[in-house]
Structure formats: C-alpha cells, structure tokens
PASEBA-1860 file (N, C-alpha, C; in nm, 3 decimals):
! residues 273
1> XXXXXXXX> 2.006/-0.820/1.158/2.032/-0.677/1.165/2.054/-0.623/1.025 ~ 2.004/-0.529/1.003/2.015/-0.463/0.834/2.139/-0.363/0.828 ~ 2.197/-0.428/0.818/2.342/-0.318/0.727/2.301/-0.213/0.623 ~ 2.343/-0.105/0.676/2.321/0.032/0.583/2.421/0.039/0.425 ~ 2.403/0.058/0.334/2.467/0.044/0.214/2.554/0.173/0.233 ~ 2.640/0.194/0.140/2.780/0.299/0.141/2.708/0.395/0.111 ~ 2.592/0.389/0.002/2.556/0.498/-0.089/2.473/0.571/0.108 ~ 2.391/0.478/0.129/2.306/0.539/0.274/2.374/0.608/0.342
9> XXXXXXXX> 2.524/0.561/0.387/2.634/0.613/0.501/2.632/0.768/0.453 ~ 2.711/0.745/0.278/2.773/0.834/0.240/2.658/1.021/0.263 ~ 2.537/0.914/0.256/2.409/1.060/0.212/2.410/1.108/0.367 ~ 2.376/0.993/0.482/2.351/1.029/0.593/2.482/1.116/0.650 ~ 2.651/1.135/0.636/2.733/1.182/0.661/2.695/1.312/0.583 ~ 2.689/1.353/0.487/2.670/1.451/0.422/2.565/1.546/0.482 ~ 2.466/1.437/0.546/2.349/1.555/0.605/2.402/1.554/0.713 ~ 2.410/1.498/0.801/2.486/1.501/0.925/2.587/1.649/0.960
17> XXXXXXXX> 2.645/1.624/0.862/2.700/1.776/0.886/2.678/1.889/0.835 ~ 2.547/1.882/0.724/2.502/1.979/0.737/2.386/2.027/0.874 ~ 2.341/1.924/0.934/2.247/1.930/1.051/2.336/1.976/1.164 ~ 2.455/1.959/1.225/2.537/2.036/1.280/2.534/2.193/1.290 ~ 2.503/2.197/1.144/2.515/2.408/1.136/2.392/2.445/1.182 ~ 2.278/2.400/1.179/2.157/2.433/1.167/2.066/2.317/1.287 ~ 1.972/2.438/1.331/1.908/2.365/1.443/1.763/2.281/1.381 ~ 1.771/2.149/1.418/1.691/2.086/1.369/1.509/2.077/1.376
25> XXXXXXXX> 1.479/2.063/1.298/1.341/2.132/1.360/1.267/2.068/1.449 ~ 1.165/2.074/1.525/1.099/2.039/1.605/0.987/1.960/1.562 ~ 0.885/1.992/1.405/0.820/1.974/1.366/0.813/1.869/1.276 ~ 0.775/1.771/1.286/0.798/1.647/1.130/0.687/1.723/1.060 ~ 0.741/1.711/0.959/0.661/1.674/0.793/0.573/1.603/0.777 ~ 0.561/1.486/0.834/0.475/1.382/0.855/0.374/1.404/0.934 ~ 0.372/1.492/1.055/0.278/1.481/1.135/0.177/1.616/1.104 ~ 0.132/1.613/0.993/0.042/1.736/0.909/-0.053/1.775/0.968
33> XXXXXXXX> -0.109/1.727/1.079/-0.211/1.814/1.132/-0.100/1.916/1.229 ~ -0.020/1.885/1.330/0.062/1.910/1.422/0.144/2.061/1.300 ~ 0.190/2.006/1.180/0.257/2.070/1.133/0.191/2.198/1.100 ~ 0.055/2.160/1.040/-0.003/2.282/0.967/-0.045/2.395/1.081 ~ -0.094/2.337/1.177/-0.117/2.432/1.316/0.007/2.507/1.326 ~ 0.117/2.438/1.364/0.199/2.508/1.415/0.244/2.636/1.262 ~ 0.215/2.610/1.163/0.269/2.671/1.036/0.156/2.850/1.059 ~ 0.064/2.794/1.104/-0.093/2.898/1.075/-0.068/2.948/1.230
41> XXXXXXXX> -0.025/2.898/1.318/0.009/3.008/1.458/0.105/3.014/1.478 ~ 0.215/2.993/1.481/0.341/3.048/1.502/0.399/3.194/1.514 ~ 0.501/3.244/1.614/0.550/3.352/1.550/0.675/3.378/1.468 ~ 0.622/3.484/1.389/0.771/3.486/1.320/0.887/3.557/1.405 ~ 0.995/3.528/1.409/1.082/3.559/1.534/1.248/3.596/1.408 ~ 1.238/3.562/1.299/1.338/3.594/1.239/1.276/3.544/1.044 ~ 1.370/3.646/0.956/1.379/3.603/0.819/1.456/3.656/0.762 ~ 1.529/3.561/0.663/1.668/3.607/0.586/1.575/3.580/0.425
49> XXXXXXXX> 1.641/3.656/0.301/1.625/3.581/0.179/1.653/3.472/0.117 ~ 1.609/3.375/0.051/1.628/3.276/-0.018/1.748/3.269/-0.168 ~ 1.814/3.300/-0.112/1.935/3.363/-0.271/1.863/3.251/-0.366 ~ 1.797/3.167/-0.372/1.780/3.110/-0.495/1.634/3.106/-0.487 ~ 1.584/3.100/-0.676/1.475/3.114/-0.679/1.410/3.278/-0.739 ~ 1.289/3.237/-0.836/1.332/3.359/-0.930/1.197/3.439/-0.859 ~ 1.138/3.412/-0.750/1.012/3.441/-0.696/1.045/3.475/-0.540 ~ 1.157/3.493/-0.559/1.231/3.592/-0.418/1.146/3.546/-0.281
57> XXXXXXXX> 1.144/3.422/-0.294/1.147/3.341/-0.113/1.187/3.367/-0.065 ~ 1.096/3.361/0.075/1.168/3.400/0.208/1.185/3.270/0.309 ~ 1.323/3.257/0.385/1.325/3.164/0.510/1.284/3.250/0.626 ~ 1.158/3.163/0.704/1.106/3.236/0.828/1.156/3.160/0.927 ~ 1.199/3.196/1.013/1.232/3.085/1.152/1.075/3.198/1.247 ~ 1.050/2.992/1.290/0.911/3.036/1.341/0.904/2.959/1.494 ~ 0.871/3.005/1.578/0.839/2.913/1.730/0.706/2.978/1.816 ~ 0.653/2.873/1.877/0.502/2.904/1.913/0.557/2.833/2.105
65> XXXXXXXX> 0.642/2.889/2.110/0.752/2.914/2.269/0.749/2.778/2.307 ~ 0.724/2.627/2.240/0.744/2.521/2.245/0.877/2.432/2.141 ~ 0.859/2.492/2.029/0.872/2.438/1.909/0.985/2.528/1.839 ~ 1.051/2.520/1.732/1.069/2.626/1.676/1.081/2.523/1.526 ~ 1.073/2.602/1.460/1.094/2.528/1.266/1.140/2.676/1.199 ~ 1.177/2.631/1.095/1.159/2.698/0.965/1.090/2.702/0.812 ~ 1.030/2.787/0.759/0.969/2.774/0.700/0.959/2.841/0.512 ~ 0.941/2.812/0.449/0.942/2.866/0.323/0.858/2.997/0.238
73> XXXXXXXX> 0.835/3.123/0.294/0.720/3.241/0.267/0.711/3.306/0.135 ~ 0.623/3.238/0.052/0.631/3.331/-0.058/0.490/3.387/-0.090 ~ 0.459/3.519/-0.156/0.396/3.595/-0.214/0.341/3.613/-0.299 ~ 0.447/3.548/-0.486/0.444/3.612/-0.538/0.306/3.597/-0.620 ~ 0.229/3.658/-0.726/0.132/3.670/-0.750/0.145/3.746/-0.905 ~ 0.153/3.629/-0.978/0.167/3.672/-1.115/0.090/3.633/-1.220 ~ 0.005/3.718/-1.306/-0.020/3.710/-1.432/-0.032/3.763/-1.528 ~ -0.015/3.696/-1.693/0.057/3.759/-1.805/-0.048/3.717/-1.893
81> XXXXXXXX> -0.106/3.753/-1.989/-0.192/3.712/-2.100/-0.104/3.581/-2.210 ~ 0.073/3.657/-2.193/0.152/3.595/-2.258/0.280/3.649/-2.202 ~ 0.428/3.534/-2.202/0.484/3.530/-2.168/0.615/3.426/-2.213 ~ 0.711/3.594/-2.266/0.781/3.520/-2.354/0.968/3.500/-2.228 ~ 1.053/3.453/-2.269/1.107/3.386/-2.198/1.300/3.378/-2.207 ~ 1.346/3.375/-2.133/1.509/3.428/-2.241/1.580/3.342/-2.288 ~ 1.501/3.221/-2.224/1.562/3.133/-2.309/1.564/3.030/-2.406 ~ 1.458/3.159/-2.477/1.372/3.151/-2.631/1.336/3.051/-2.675
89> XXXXXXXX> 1.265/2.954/-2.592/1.161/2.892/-2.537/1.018/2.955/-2.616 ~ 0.964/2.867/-2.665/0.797/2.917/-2.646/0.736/3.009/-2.586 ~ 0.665/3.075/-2.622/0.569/3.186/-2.506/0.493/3.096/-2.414 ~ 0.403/3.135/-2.347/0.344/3.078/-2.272/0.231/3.131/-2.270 ~ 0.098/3.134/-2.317/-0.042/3.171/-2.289/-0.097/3.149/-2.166 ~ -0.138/3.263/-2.101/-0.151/3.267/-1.948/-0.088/3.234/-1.853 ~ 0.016/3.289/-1.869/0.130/3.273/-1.747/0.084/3.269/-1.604 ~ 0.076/3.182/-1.516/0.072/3.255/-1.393/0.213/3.193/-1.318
97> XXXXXXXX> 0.267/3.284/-1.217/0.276/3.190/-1.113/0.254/3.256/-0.936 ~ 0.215/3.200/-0.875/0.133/3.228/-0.788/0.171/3.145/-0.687 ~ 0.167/3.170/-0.555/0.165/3.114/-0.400/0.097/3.048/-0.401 ~ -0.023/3.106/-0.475/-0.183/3.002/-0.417/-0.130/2.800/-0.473 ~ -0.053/2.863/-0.573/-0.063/2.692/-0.627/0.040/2.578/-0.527 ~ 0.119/2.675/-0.447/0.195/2.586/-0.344/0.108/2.489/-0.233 ~ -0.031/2.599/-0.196/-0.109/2.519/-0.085/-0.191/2.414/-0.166 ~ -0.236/2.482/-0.296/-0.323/2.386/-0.396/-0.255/2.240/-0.410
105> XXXXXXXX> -0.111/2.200/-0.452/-0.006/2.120/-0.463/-0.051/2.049/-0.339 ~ 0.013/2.120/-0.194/-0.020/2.045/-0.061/-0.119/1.978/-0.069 ~ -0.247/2.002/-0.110/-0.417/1.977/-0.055/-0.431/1.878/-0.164 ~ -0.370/1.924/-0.288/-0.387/1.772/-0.400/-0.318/1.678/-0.330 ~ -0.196/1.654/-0.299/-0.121/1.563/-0.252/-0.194/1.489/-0.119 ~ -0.257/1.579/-0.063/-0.306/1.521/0.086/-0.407/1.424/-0.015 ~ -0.497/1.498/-0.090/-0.607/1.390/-0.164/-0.591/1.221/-0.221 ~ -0.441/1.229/-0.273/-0.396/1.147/-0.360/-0.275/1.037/-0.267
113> XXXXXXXX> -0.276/1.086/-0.151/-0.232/1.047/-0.043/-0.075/0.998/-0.113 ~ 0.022/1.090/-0.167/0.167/1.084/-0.233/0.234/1.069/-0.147 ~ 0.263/1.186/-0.009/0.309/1.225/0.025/0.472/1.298/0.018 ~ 0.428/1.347/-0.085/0.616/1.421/-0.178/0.574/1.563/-0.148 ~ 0.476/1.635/-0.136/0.459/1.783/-0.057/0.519/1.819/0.025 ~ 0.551/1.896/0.112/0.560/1.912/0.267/0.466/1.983/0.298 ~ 0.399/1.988/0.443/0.319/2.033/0.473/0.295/2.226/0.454 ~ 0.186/2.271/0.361/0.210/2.427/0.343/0.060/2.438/0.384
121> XXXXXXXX> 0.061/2.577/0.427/-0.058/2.638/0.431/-0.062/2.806/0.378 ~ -0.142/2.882/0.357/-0.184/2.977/0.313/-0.190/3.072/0.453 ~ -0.143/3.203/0.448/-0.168/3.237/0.581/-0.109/3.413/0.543 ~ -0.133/3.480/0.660/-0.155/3.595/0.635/-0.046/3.674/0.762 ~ 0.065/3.720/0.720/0.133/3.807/0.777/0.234/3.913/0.748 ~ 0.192/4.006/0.846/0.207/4.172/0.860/0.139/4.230/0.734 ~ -0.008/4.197/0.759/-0.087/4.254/0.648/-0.126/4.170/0.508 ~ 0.020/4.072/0.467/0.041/4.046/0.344/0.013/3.859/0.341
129> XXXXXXXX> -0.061/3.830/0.211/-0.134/3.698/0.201/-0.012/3.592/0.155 ~ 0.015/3.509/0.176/0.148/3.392/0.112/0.133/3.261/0.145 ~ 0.213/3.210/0.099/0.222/3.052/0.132/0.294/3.028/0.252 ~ 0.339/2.928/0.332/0.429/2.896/0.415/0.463/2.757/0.404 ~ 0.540/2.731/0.353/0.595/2.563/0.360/0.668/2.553/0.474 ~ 0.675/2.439/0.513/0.743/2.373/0.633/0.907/2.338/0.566 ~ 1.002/2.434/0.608/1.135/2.388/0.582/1.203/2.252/0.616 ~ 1.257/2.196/0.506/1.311/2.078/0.554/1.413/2.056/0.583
137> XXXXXXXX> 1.458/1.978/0.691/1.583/1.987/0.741/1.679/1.865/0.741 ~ 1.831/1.878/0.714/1.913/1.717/0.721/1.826/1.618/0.553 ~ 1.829/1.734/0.448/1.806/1.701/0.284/1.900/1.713/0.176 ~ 1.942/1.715/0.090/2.007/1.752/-0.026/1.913/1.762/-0.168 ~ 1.935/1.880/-0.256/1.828/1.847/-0.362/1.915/1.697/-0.457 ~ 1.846/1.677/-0.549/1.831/1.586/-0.638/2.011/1.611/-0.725 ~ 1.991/1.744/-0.772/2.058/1.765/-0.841/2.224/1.726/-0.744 ~ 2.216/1.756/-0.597/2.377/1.715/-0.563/2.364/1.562/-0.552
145> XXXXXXXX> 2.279/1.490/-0.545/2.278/1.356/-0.509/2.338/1.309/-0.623 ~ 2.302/1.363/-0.738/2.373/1.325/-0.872/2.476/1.368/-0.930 ~ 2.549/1.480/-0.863/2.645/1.473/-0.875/2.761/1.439/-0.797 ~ 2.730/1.369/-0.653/2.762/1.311/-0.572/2.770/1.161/-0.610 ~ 2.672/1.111/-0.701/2.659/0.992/-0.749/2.646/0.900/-0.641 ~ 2.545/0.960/-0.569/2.481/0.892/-0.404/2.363/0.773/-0.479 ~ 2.367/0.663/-0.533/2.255/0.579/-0.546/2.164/0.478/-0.461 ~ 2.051/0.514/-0.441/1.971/0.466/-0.350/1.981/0.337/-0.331
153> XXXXXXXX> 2.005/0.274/-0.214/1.991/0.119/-0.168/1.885/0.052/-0.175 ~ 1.750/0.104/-0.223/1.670/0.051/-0.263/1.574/0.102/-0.388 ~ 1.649/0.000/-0.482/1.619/0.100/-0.624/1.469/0.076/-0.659 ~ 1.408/0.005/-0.623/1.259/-0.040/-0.642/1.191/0.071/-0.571 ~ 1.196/0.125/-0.456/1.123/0.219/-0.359/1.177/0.322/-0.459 ~ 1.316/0.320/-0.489/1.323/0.511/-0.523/1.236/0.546/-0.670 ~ 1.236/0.410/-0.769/1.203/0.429/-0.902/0.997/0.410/-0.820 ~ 0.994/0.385/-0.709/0.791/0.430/-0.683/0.826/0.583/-0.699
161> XXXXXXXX> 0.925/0.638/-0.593/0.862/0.758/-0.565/0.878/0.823/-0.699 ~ 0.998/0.802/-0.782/0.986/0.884/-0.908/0.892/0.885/-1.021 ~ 0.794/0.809/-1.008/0.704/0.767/-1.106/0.631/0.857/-1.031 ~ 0.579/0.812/-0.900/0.439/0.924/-0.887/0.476/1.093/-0.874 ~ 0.600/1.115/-0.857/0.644/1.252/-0.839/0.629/1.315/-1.040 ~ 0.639/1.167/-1.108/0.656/1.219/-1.229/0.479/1.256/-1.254 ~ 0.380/1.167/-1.219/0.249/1.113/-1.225/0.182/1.235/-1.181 ~ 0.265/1.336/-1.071/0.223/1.415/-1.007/0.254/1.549/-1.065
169> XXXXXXXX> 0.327/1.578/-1.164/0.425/1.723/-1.256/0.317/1.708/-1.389 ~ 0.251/1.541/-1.416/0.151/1.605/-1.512/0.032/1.613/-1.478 ~ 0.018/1.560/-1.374/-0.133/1.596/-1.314/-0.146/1.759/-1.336 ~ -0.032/1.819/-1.251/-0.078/1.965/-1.190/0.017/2.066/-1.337 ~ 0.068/1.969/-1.426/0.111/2.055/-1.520/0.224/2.132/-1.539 ~ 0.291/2.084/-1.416/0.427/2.204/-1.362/0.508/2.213/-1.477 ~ 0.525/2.358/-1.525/0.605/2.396/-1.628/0.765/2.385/-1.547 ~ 0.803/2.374/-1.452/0.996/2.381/-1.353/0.961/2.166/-1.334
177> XXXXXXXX> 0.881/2.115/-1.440/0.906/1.968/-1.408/0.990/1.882/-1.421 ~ 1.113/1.950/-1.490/1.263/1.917/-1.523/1.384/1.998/-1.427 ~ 1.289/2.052/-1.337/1.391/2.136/-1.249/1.461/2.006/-1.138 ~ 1.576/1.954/-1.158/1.592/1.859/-1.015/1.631/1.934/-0.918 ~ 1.618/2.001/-0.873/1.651/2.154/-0.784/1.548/2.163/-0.711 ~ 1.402/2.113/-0.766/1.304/2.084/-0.689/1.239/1.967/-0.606 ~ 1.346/1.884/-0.662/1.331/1.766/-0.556/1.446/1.745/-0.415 ~ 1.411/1.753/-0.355/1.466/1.698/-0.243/1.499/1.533/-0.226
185> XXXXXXXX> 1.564/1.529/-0.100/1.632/1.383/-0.083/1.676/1.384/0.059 ~ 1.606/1.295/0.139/1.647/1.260/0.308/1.753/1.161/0.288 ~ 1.795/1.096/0.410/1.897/1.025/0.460/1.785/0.899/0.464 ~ 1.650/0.885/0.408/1.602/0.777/0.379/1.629/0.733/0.246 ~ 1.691/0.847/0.163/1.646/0.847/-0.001/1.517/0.874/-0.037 ~ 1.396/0.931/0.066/1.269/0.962/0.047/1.280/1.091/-0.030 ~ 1.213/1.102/-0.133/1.156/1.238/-0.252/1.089/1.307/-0.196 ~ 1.093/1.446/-0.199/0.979/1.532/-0.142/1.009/1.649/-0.276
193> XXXXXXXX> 0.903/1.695/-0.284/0.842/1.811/-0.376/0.811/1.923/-0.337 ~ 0.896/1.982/-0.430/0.907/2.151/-0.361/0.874/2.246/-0.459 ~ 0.835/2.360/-0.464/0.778/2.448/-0.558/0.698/2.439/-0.672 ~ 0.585/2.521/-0.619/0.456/2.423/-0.720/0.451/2.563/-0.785 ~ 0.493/2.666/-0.741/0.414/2.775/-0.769/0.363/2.843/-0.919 ~ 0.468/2.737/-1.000/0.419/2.765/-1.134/0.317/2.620/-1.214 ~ 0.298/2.563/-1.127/0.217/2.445/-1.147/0.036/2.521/-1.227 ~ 0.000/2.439/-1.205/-0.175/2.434/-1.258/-0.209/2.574/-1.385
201> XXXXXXXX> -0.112/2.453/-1.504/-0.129/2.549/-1.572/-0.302/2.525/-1.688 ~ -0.297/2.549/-1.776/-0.453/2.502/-1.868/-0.472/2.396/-1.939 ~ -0.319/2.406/-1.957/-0.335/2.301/-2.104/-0.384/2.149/-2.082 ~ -0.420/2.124/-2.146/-0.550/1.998/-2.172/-0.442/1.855/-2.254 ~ -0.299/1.909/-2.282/-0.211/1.766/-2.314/-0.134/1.755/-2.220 ~ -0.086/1.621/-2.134/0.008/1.605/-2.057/0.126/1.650/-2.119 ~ 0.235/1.681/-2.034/0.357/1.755/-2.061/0.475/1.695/-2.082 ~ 0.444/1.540/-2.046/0.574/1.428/-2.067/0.493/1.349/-2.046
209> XXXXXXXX> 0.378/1.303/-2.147/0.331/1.152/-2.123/0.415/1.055/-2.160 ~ 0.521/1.022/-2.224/0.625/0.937/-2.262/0.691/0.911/-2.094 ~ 0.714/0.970/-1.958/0.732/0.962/-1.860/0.667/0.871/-1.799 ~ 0.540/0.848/-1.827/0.461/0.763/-1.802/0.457/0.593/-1.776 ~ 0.537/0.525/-1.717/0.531/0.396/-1.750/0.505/0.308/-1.635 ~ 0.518/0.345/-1.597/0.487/0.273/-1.402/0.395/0.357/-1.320 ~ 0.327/0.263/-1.268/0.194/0.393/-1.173/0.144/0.305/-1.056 ~ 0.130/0.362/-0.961/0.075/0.319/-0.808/-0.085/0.234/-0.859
217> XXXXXXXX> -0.127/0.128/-0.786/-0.270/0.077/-0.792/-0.344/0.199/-0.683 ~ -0.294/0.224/-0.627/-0.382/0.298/-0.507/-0.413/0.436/-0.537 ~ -0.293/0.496/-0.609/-0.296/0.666/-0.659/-0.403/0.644/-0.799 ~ -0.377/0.571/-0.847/-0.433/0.584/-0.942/-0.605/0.521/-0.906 ~ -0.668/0.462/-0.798/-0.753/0.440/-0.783/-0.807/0.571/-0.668 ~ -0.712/0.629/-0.649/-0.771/0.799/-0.597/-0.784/0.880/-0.671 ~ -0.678/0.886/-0.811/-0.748/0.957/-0.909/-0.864/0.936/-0.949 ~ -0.900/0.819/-0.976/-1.046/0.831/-1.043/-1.159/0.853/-0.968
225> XXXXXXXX> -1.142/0.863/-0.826/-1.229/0.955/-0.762/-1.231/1.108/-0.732 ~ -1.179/1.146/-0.792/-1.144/1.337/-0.855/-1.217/1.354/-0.925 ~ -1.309/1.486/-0.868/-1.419/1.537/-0.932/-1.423/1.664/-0.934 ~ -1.501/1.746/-0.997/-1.538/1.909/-1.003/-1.590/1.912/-0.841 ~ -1.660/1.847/-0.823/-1.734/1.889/-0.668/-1.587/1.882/-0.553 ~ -1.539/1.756/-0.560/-1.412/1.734/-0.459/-1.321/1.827/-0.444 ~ -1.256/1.847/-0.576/-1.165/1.966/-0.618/-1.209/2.074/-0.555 ~ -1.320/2.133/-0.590/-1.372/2.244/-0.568/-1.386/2.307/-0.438
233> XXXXXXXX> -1.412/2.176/-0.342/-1.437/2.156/-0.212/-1.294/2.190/-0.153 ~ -1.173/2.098/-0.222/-1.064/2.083/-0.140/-1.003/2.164/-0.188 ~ -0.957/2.270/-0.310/-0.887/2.340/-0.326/-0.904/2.446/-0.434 ~ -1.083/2.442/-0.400/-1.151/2.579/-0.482/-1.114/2.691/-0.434 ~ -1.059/2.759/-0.324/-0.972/2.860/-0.256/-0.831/2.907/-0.356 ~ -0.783/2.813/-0.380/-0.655/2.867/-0.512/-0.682/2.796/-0.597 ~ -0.755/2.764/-0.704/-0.744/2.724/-0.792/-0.889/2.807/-0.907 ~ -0.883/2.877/-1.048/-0.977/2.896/-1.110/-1.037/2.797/-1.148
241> XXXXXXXX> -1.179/2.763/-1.186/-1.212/2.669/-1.232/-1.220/2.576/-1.375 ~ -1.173/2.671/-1.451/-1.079/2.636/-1.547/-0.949/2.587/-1.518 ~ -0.890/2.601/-1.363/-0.736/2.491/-1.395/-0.783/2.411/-1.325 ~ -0.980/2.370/-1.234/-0.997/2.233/-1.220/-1.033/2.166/-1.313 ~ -1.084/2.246/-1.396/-1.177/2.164/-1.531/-1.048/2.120/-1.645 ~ -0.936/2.170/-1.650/-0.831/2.135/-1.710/-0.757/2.018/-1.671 ~ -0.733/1.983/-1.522/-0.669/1.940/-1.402/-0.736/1.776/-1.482 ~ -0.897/1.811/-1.453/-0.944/1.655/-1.476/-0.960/1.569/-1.611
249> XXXXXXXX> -0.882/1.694/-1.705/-0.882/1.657/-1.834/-0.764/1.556/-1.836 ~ -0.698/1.609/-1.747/-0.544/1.587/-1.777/-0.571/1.429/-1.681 ~ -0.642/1.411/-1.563/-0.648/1.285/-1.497/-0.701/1.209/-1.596 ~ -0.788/1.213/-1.668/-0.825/1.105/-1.761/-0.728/1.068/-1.860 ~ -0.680/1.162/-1.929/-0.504/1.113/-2.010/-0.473/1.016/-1.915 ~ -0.451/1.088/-1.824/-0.306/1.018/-1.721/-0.396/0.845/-1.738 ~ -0.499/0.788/-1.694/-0.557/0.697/-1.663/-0.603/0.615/-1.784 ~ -0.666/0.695/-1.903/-0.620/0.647/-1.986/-0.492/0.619/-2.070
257> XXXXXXXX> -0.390/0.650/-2.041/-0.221/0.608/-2.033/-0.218/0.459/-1.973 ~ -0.236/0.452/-1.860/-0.215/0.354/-1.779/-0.296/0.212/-1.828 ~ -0.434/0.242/-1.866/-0.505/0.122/-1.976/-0.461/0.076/-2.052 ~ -0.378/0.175/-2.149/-0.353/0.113/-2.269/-0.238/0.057/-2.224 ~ -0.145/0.122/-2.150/-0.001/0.006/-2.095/-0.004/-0.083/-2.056 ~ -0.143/-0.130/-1.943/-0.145/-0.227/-1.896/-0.236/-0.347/-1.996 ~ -0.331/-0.270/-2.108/-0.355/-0.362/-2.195/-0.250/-0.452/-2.292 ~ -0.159/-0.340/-2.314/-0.059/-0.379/-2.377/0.052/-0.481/-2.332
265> XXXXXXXX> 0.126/-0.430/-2.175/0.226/-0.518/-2.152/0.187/-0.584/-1.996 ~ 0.077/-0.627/-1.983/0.029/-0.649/-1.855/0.066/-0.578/-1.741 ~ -0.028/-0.616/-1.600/-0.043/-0.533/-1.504/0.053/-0.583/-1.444 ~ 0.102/-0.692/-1.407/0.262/-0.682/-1.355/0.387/-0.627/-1.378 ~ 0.377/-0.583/-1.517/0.488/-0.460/-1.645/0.478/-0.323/-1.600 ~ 0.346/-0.310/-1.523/0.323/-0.187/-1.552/0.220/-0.116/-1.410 ~ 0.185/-0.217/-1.299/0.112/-0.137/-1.188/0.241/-0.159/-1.051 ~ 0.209/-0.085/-0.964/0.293/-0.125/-0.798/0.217/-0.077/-0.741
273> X> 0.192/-0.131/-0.607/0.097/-0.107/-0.520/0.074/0.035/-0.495
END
C-alpha cells in the first residue's frame, strides 16, 4: 500500500477545503474532447470578475442541463507598434496580447502532447469573440505552494513537468514566463499552465536558454516534426505567420540546445522519457 507523504496530506487538506466552498466541476481537464464540447455549447448561466489579472478576465459558470463547470473568458485584443512599461523594463516591439494566443497555447500543447494547458477553445458570446478556458478546480498556484513550502513527494516527476513547462515559455516566447502565478498545482503535484495570452511573441532568441537542461525524448521528438504546413493547419486561425515562422526558429534553438548538451554531458545527464 503506498503511504501519502506529509507534503501530499498537507496540499490535499488545503484543497480540500477549498473544494468545500466551491462546487466541483463536472468536467475533467483530461477528457478534451468531452471538455472542449462542453466549453463551445454550454450555457452561460452566471459571471463574476476575475480581481486578478491585468486583461480583466472573466469567471463564467457554465451547464449544458447535465454538467455544470467553470470557465476562464477573456477578450482582450491588443496591439502596440511599441510598448513601454512601469516597471522600466525594456520597451517591447510589437506588443501584442491577445485571447487568440490562449487557444493557440491549447492546440500547441495538444501537438506536443505536454499536457500543462487546460482545455480552451475560441468561441463567440453575446455577439463578442474570446477565449474560454476550462476552470480548474481543488488547485493552488505555484507561488502559495512556495510559500507554504508544500514539496512534492516525487521530485523526479515534478523537476519533468518543470522542464517541459520551462521547454514550453520558450517555445511560445511568453514574456509573464517568470510569473509563478501562472502555474497551477493539484493534490497530484501535477503543473498546469495558465495564461498564454501574451505568449507568441517574434523574437528569433530564446528567452531563458540557460533554463534549458533537461528535456523529454518524446517532446522533443514532436518538436522536430513542426512545420509551416502543420502549424498552419493546427493553429493558423490565431497565429500571424510571422509568429509561426518565428515559433520554428525558436524550435531549432531549443533542439539545437539539447545536441550540444547531450554531446557534451551525455544522454543520460541530459534526456527523460
């Protein structure tokens, strides 16, 4: 019989009562065809604001008279030629940030088979075009786990998911890739990835290749089947073709990264399944 570690108890009590206040959803995360349907027909039956978040999210509670979930609705739709910042930071040449890159995020992730997304789709209501993520329920972000000083019982699984979640902020470029506010954390210690919307930006250098040191055999053998045609296919709908033609600049860094590490300190130093 497997005994649960203190750090497990301690996370699962913590969600536990936050799952008490709040009705649990109906919908797994996991089950993405089931999810995305129910995300693209559902009705909306209630929505409050998201007090956090500088792109004024909305929580939708949604039920299709079987089911009910909640969900994540945003809009926003931004771009700047340049974009300077308050906290006198660098400008930024071509600012965007945009909804579209939340479903783009989803549809890469489905490609690369991560699974740190939650299931989002693109969808259209009371007139107006947005994202909808699937709210997650019985989580904590990153940032209380650490200050809770909750450490995962299995430090080998948590240091996979953080490598490809890292593998995955330079793929798509996410300028909030130091946000731990955007990671989530179950009562498995499973990572999930939340807000892409300022993701897929141009630039052609990875953004923390020094992050780089451990990488999946399998993700990385799905990257190198990423192409202009695939991309284009799977998530030419939000994406310009300049942030695919950028996107695959940036997969070849990433892959050439991984050569030279594993030339250097062998593939047992440096691959996991």
């Amino acid at each position: 019989m497997r005994v649960a570690s203190s750090a497990t108890l301690v996370l699962a009590l913590v969600l536990d009562a936050a799952a008490l206040a709040a009705q649990a959803t109906a919908v797994s995360p996991d089950d993405r065809e089931v999810a995305e349907r129910f995300l693209q027909t559902a009705k909306v039956v209630d929505k409050s604001n998201i007090p956090i978040g500088v792109t004024r999210p909305q929580r939708l509670e949604l039920s299709d008279g079987e089911r009910s979930a909640s969900a994540v609705w945003k809009t926003v739709q931004i771009y700047r030629p340049i974009q300077h910042f308050q906290d006198g930071g660098p400008p930024e040449i071509g600012f965007r940030d945009n909804y579209k890159h939340e479903v783009a995020a989803y549809e890469l992730d489905k490609i690369l088979m991560l699974n740190l997304v939650p299931p989002t789709v693109e969808r259209r209501i009371r007139g107006q075009w947005g994202s909808l993520q699937l709210w997650l329920e019985d989580v904590i972000s990153e940032q209380e786990r650490m200050e809770r000083k909750l450490a995962a019982p299995d430090t080998e699984r948590w240091a996979h998911y953080m490598y490809n979640v890292r593998l995955f902020h330079n793929l798509t470029d996410n300028s909030d890739f130091n946000n731990v506010n955007n990671l989530l954390v179950d009562r498995d210690f499973r990572i999930w990835l939340i807000d892409s919307s300022r993701a897929f930006r141009t630039n052609k250098k990875l953004i923390s290749e020094g992050d780089l040191e451990w990488f999946s055999r399998s993700v990385l053998g799905r990257l190198r089947l990423l192409s202009d045609e695939l991309l284009s296919e799977k998530v030419g709908r939000w994406l310009t073709k300049a942030q695919i033609r950028t996107l695959l600049l940036r997969r070849d860094l990433i892959l050439a990264r991984a050569e030279l590490l594993v030339a250097e300190r062998g593939e047992d130093a440096v691959l996991f399944p």
